[in-house]
C-alpha positions in Angstrom: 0.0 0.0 0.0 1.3 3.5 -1.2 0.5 6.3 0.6 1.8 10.0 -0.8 2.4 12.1 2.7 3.5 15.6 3.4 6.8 16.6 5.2 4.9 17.7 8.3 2.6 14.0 8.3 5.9 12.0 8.1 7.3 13.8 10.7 4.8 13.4 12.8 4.6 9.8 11.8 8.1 9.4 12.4 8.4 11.0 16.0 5.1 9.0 17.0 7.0 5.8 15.7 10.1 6.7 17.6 7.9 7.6 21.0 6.7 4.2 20.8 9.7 2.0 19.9 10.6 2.7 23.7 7.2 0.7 24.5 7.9 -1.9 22.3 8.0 -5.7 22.8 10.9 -7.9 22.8 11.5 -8.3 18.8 11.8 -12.0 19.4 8.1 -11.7 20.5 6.8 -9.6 17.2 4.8 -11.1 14.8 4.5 -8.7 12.5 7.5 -6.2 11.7 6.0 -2.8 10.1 8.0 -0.3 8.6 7.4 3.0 6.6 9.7 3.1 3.9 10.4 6.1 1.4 11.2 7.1 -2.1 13.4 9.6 -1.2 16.2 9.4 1.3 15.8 13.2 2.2 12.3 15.1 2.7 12.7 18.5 0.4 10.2 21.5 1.6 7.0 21.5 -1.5 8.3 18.2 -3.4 5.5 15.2 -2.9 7.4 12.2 -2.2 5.5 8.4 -1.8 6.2 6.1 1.4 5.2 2.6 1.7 4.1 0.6 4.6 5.9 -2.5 4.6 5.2 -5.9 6.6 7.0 -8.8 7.4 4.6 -11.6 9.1 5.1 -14.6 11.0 4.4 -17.4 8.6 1.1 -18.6 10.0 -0.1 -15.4 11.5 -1.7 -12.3 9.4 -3.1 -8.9 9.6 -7.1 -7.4 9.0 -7.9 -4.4 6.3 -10.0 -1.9 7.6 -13.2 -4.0 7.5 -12.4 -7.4 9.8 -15.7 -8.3 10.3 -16.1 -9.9 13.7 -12.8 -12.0 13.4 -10.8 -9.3 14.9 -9.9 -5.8 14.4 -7.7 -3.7 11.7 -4.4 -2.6 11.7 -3.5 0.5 13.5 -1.0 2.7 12.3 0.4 5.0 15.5 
């Protein structure tokens, strides 16, 4: 999934992704490993640029879209 964001959304993004990092589980324990990863390896100021969200999943686990039904509940970005 592709997702064009400003400067000022991936920095946010970026600073909420590093708040939580010091939350974060034991990496042996994850079963899903999420990343945001960009086109560009510096943001310029008024130039677009596209990030993808990337996952790597335990073989034998998985992820919802935003409509789960009553199996379980989407994927939250924070």
């Amino acid at each position: 999934m592709l997702v064009r964001m400003s400067r000022g959304a991936l920095a946010l993004v970026l600073v909420l992704a590093s708040l939580a990092s010091g939350h974060a589980a034991d990496a042996a324990s994850l079963k899903v490993d999420t990343r945001l990863v960009s086109e560009v390896a510096a943001v310029r100021p008024g130039e677009p640029f596209w990030v993808a969200l990337h996952q790597r999943i335990t073989p034998g686990w998985h992820t919802y879209w935003r409509n789960p039904g009553d199996s379980g509940e989407p994927a939250r970005l924070a």
